[in-house]
GUTIDREN-499865 format. One record per residue (C-alpha): residue number from 1; residue in one letter; x, y, z. Coordinates in Angstrom, 1 decimal. Each point is the difference from the previous one (the first is absolute). Example, Ala and Ser with C-alpha at 12.3 -4.5 7.8 and 13.67 -1.06 7.14 Angstrom:
2
+-----+---------+--------+--------+--------+
| num | residuo |     c1 |     c2 |     c3 |
+-----+---------+--------+--------+--------+
|   1 |       A |   12.3 |   -4.5 |    7.8 |
|   2 |       S |    1.4 |    3.4 |   -0.7 |
+-----+---------+--------+--------+--------+
END
This chain:
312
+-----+---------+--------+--------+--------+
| num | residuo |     c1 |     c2 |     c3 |
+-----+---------+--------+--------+--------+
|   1 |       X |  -11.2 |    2.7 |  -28.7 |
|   2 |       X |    1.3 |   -2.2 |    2.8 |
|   3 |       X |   -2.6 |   -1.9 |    1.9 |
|   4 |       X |    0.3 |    1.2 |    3.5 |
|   5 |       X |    0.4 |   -3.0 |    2.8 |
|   6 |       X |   -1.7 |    0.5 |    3.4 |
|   7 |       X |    2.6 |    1.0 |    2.6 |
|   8 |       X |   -0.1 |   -3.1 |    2.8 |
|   9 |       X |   -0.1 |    0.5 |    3.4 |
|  10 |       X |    1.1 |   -2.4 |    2.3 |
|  11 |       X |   -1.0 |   -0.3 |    3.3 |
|  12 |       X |   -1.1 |   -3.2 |    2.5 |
|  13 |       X |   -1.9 |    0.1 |    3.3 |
|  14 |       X |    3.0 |   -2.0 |    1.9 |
|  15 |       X |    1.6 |    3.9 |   -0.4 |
|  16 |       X |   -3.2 |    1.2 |    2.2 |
|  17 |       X |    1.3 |   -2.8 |    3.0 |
|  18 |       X |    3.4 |    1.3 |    0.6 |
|  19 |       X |   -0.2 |    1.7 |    3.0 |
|  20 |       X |    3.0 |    1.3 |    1.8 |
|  21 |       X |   -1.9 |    1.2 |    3.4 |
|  22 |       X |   -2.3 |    2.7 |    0.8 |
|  23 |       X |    0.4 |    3.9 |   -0.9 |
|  24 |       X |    3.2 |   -1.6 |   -2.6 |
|  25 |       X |   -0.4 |    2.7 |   -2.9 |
|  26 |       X |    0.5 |   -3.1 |   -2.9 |
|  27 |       X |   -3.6 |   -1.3 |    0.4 |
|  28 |       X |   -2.4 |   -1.9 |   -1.8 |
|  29 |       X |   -2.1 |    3.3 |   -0.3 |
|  30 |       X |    3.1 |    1.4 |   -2.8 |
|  31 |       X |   -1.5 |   -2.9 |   -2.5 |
|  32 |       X |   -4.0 |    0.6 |    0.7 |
|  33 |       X |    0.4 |    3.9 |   -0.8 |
|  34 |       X |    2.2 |   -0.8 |   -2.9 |
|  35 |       X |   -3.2 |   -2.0 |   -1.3 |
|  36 |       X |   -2.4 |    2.5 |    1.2 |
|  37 |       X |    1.4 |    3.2 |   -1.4 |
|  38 |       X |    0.0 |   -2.4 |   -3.6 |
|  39 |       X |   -3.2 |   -0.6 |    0.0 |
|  40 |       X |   -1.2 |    3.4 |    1.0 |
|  41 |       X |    2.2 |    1.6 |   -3.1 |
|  42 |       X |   -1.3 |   -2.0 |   -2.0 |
|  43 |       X |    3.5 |   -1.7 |   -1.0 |
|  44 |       X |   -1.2 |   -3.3 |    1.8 |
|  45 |       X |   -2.1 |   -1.4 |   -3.6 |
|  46 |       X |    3.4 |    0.6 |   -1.7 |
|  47 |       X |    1.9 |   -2.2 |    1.8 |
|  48 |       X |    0.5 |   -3.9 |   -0.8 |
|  49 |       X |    0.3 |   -1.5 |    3.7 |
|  50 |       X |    1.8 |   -3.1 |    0.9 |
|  51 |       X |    1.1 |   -1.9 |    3.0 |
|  52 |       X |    3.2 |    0.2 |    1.4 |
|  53 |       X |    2.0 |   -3.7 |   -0.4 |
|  54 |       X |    2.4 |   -1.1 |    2.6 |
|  55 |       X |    3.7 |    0.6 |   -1.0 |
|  56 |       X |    1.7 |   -2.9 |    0.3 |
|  57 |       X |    3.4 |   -1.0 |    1.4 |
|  58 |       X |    1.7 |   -0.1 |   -3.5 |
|  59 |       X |   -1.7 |    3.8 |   -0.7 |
|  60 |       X |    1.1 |    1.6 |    3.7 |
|  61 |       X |    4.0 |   -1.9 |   -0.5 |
|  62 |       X |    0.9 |    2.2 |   -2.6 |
|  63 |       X |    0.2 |    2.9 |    2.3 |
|  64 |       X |   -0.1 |   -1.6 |    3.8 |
|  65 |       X |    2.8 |   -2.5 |    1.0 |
|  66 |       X |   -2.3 |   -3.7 |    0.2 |
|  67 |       X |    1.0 |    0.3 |    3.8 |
|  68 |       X |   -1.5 |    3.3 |    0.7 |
|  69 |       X |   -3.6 |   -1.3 |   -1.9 |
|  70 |       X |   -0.2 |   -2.8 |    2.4 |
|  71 |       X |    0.8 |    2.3 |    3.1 |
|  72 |       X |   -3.2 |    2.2 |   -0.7 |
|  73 |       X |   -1.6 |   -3.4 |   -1.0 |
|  74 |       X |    0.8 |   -1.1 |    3.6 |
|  75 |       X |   -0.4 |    3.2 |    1.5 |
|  76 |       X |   -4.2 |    0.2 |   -0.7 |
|  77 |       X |   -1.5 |   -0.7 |    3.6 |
|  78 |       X |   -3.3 |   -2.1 |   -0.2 |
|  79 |       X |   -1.3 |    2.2 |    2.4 |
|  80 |       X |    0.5 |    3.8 |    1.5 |
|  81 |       X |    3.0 |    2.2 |   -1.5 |
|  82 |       X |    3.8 |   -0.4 |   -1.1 |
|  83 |       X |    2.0 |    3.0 |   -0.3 |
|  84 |       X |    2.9 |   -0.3 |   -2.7 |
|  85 |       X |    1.1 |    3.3 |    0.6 |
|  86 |       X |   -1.3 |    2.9 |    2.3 |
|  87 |       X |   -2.8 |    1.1 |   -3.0 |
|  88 |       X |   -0.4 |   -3.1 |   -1.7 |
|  89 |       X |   -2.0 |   -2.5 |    1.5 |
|  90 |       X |   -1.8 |   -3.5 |   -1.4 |
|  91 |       X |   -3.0 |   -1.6 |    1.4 |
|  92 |       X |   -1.5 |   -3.3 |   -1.2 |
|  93 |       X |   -1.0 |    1.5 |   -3.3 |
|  94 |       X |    2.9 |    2.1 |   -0.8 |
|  95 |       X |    2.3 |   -3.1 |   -1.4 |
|  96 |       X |   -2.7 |    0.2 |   -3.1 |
|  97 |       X |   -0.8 |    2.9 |   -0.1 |
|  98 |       X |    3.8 |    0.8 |   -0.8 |
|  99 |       X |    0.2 |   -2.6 |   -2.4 |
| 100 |       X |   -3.1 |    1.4 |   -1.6 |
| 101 |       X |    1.7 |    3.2 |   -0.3 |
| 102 |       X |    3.1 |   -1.4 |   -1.8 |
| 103 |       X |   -2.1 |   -2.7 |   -1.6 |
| 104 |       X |   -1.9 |    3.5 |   -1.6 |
| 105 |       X |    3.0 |    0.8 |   -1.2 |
| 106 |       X |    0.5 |   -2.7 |   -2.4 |
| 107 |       X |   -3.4 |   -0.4 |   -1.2 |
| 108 |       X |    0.0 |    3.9 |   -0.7 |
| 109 |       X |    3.7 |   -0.7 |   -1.9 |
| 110 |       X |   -2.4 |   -3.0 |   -1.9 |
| 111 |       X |   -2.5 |    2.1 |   -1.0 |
| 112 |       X |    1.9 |    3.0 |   -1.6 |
| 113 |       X |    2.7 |   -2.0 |   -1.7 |
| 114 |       X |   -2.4 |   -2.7 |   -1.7 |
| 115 |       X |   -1.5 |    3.0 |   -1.3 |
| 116 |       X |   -3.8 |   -0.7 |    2.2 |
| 117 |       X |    0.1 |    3.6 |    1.8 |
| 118 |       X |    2.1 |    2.9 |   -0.8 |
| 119 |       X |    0.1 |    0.7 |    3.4 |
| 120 |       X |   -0.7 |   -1.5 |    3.3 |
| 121 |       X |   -0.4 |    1.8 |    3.4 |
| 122 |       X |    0.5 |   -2.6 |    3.3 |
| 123 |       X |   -2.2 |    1.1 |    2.9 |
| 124 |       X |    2.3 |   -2.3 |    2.3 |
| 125 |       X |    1.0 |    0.4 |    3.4 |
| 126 |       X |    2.7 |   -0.7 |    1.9 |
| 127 |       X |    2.2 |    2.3 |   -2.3 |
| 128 |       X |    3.5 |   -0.8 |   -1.1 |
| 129 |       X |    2.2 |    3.0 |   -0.6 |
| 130 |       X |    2.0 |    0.0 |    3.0 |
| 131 |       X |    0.6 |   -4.1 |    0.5 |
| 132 |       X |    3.7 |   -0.5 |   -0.9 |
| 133 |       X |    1.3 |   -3.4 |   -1.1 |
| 134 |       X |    0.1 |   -1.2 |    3.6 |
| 135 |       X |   -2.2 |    2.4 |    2.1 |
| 136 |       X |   -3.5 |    1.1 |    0.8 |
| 137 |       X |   -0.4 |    3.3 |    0.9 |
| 138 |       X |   -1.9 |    2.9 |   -0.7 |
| 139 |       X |   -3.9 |   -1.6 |    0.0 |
| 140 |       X |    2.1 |   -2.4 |   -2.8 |
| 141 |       X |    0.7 |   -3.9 |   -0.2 |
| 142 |       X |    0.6 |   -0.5 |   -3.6 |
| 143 |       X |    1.2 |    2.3 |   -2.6 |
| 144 |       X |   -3.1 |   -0.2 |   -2.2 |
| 145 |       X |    1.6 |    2.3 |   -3.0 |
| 146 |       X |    3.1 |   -2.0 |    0.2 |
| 147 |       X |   -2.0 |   -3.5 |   -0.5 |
| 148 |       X |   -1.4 |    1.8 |   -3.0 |
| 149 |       X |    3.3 |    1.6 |   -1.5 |
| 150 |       X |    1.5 |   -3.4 |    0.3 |
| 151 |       X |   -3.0 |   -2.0 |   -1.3 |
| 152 |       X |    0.3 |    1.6 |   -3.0 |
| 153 |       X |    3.5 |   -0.3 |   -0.5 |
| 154 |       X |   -0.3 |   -3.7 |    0.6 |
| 155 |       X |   -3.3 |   -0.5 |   -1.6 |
| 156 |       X |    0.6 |    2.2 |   -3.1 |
| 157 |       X |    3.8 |    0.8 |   -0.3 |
| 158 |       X |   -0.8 |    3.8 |    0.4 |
| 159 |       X |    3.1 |    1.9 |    0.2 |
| 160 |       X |   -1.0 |    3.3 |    0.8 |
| 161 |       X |   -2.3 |    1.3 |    2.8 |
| 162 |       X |   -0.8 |    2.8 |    1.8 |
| 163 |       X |   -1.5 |    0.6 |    3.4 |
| 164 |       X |   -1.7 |    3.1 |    1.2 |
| 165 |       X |   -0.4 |    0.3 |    3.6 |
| 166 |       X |   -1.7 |    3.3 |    1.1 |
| 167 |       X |   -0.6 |   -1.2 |    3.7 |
| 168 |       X |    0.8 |    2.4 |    2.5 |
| 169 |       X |    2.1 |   -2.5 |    1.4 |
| 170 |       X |    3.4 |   -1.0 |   -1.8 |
| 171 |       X |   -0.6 |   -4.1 |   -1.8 |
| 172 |       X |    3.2 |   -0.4 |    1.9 |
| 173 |       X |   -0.5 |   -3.8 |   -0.4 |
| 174 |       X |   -1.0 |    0.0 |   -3.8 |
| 175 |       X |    3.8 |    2.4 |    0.2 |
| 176 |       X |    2.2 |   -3.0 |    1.8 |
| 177 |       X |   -2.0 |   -2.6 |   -2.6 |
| 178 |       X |    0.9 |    2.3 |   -3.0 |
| 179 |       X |    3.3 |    1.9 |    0.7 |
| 180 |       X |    2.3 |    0.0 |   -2.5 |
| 181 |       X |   -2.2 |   -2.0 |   -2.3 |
| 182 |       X |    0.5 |    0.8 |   -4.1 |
| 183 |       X |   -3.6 |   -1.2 |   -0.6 |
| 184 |       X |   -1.8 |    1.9 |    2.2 |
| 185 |       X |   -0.5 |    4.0 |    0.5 |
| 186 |       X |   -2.0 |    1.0 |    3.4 |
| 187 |       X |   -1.1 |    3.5 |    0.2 |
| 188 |       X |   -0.9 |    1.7 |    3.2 |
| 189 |       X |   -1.5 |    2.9 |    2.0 |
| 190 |       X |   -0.3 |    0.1 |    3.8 |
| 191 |       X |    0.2 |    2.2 |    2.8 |
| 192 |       X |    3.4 |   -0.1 |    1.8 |
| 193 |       X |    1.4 |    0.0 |    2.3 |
| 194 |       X |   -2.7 |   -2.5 |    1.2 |
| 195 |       X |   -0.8 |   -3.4 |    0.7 |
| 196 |       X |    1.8 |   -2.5 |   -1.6 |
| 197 |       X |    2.9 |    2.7 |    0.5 |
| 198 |       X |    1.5 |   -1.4 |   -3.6 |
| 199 |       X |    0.4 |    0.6 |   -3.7 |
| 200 |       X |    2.0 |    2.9 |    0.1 |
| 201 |       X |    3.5 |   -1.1 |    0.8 |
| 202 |       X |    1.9 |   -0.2 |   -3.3 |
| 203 |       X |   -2.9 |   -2.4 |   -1.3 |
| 204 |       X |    1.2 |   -2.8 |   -3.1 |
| 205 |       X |   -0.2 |    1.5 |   -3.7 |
| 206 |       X |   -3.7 |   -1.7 |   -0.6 |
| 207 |       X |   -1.3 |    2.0 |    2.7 |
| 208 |       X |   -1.7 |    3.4 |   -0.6 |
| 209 |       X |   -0.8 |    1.5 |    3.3 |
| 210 |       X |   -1.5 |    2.7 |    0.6 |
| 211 |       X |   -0.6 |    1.1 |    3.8 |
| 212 |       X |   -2.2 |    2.4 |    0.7 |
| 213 |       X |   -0.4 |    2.6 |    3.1 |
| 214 |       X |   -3.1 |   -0.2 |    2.7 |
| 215 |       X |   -2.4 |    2.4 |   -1.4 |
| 216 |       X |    1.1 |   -0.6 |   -3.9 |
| 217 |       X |   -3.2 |    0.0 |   -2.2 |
| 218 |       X |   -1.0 |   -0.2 |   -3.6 |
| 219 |       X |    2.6 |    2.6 |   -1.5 |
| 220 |       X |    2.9 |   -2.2 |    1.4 |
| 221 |       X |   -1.5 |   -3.3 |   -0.6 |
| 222 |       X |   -0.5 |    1.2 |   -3.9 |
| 223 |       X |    3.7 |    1.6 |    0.1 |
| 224 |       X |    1.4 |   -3.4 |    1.4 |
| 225 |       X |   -1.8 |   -2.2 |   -2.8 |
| 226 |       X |    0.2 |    2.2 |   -3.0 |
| 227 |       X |    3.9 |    1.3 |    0.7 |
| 228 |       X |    0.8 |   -3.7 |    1.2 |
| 229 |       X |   -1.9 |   -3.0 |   -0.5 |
| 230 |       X |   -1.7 |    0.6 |   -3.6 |
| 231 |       X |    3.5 |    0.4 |   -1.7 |
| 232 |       X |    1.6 |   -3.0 |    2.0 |
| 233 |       X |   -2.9 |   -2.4 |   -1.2 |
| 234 |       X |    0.1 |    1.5 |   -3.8 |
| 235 |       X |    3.6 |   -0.8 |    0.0 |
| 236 |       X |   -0.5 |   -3.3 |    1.6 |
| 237 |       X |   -2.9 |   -0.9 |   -2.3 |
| 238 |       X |   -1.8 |   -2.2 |    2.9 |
| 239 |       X |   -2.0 |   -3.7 |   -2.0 |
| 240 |       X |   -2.0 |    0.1 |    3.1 |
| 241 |       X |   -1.0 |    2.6 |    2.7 |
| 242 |       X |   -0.8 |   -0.7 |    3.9 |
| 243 |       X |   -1.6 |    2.9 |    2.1 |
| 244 |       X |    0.7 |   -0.8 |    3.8 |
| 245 |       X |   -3.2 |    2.1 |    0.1 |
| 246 |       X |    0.1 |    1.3 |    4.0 |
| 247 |       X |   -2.4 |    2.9 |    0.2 |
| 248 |       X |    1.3 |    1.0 |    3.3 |
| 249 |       X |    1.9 |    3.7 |   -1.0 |
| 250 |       X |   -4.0 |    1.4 |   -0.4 |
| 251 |       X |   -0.3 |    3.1 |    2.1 |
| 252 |       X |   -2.7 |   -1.9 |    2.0 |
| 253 |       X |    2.2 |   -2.7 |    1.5 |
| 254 |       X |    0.9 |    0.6 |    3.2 |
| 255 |       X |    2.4 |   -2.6 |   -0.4 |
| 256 |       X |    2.7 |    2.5 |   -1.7 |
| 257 |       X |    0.6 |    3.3 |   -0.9 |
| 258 |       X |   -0.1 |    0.4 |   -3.7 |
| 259 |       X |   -3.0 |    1.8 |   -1.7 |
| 260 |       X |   -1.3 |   -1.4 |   -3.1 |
| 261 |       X |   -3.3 |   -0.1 |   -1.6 |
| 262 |       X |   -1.7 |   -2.3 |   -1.1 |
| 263 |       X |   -0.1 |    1.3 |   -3.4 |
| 264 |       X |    4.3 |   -0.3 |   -0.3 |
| 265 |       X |   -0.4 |   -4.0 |    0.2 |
| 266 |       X |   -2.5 |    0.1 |   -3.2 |
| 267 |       X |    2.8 |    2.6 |   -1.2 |
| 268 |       X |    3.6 |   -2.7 |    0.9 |
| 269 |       X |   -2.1 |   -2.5 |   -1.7 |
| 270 |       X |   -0.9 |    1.6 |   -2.9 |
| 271 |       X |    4.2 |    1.0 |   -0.2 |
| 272 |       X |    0.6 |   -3.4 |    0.5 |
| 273 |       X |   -2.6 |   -1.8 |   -2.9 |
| 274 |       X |    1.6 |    2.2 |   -2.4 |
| 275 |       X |    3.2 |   -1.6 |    0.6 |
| 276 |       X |   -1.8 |   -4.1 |    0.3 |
| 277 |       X |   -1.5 |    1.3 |   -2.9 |
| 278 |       X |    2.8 |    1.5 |   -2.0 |
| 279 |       X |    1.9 |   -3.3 |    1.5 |
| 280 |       X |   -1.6 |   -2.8 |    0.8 |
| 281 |       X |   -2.5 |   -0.1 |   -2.0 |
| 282 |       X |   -2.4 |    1.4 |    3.1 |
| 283 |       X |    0.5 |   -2.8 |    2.2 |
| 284 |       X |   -0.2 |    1.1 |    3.4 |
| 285 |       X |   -0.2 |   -1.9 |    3.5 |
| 286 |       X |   -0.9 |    2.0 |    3.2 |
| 287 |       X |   -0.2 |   -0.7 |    3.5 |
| 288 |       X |   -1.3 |    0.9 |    2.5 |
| 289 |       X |    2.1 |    1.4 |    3.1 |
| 290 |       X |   -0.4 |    2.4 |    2.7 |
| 291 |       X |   -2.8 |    2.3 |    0.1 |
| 292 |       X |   -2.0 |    0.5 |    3.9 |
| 293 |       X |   -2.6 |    2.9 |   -0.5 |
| 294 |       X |   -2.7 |   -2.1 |   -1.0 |
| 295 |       X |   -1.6 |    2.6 |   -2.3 |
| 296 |       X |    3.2 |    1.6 |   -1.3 |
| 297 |       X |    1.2 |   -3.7 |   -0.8 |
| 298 |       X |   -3.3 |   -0.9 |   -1.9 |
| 299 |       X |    0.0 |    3.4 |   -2.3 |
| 300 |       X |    3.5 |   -0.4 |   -0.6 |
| 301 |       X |   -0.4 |   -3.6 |   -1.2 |
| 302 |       X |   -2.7 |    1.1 |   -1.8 |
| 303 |       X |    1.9 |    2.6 |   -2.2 |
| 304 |       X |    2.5 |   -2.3 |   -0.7 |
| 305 |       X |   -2.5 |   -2.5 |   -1.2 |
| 306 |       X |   -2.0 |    2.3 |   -2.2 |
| 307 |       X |    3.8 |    0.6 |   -2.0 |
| 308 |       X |    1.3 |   -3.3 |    0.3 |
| 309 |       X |   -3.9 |   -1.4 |   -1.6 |
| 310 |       X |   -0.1 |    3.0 |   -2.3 |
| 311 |       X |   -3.1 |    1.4 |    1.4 |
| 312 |       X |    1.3 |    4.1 |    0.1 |
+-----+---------+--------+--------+--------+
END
């Protein structure tokens, strides 16, 4: 019988100081209901916590151009707040918190390829999936998911991973980072035509995207994973899976239109650790993404936490 390793979760309080202005719907509150929906399920003991490092220059330049790093370095005001783009903002604490986020990332990639967690959640903020090479946008300064995809490529010569992105937005960032890429197979849902308006215009051969129409719920989110995604990862037999795990398509997010449960992300993820497990020998990295109703966000968290710890 294999001994089972606590899942980690990463997190760090410089996430909680990132503030980009009042009534912004990425708020500090996202990471405090994550934690307090754990610990009222229960699924909080389960967990192995540990502290967010700060990515480093080397980490963030595999994915952002060295000149772009130093513009957001530049770019954090010691006082008040900077917008980089009309939704994404920094104030004095967003320059680590970012590189928390990414610096997650790498210590969750650690973790589940030196074999000390089969899994590892990252309860990080900003998120990532919508940062492009050369651009903040979207609540996003670095591509977290990317600094982990190419952490382990670097670190540990993987040749094959997967990303599963099930935000309601399209990772149209991790997309311009990965296009075209042999190595890497992202596979995504999201409700279109919406904002980042992308991901459906003849997208590159490594891309599995699946749009989805306002008001879609749990029949077409199954349809879209079982008819699409779970035969493109078998076939692409994945050393290493990444969730871009944005919980913002629950019905309770006002945020969007799509209509799922909180019971179809403890369902993609179980779909999904079949394949890590089938695969890559269960080793699974998530996190964490969009996601604005506070309670929706911590009960869907938690369902993916109970599969991805193996508490069902």
């Amino acid at each position: 019988m294999q001994k089972h390793m606590a899942t980690a979760f990463i997190t760090h309080s410089d996430c909680l100081k990132h503030d980009m202005g009042v009534g912004h719907p990425e708020q500090a509150a996202r990471l405090t209901a994550i934690e307090d929906q754990l610990i009222a399920a229960g699924v909080a003991d389960y967990l192995q916590r540990y502290e967010a490092p700060l990515a480093t220059d080397a980490q963030l330049t595999r994915v952002h151009p060295l000149e772009y790093v130093r513009a957001i370095r530049a770019a954090a005001p010691a006082t008040g707040i900077v917008h980089l783009d009309p939704d994404t903002a920094m104030n004095p604490h967003s320059l680590n918190a970012a590189l928390r986020a990414a610096g997650a990332a790498v210590l969750a990639t650690d973790l589940v390829l030196q074999k000390k967690n089969d899994a590892a959640f990252c309860s990080v903020r900003p998120p990532g999936h919508h940062a492009c090479r050369a651009r903040a946008m979207g609540f996003c300064i670095f591509n977290n998911v990317a600094v982990a995809v190419r952490h382990a490529q670097h670190a540990y010569g993987l040749q094959r991973i997967a990303i599963i992105d099930f935000d309601v937005h399209h990772g149209n960032g991790t997309e311009e980072i990965f296009a075209g890429d042999p190595q890497v197979l992202m596979v995504s849902t999201f409700q279109h035509p919406f904002y980042p308006y992308s991901g459906t215009e003849s997208p590159a051969s490594n891309m599995v995207n699946v749009p989805l129409p306002a008001g879609a719920g749990t029949r077409q989110f199954h349809e879209a994973v079982t008819k699409f995604w779970l035969p493109a990862l078998d076939e692409f037999r994945p050393e290493l899976v990444i969730f871009s795990a944005g919980f913002d398509a629950h019905l309770e997010d006002q945020m969007a239109m799509l209509q799922l449960k909180d019971t179809d992300y403890g369902w993609v993820t179980e779909q999904v650790k079949a394949i890590a497990e089938r695969h890559a020998q269960g080793r699974i990295v998530s996190l964490l993404e969009g996601g604005y109703a506070l309670s929706a966000l911590g009960r869907s968290v938690v369902q993916h936490l109970r599969v991805l710890a193996g508490l069902n």
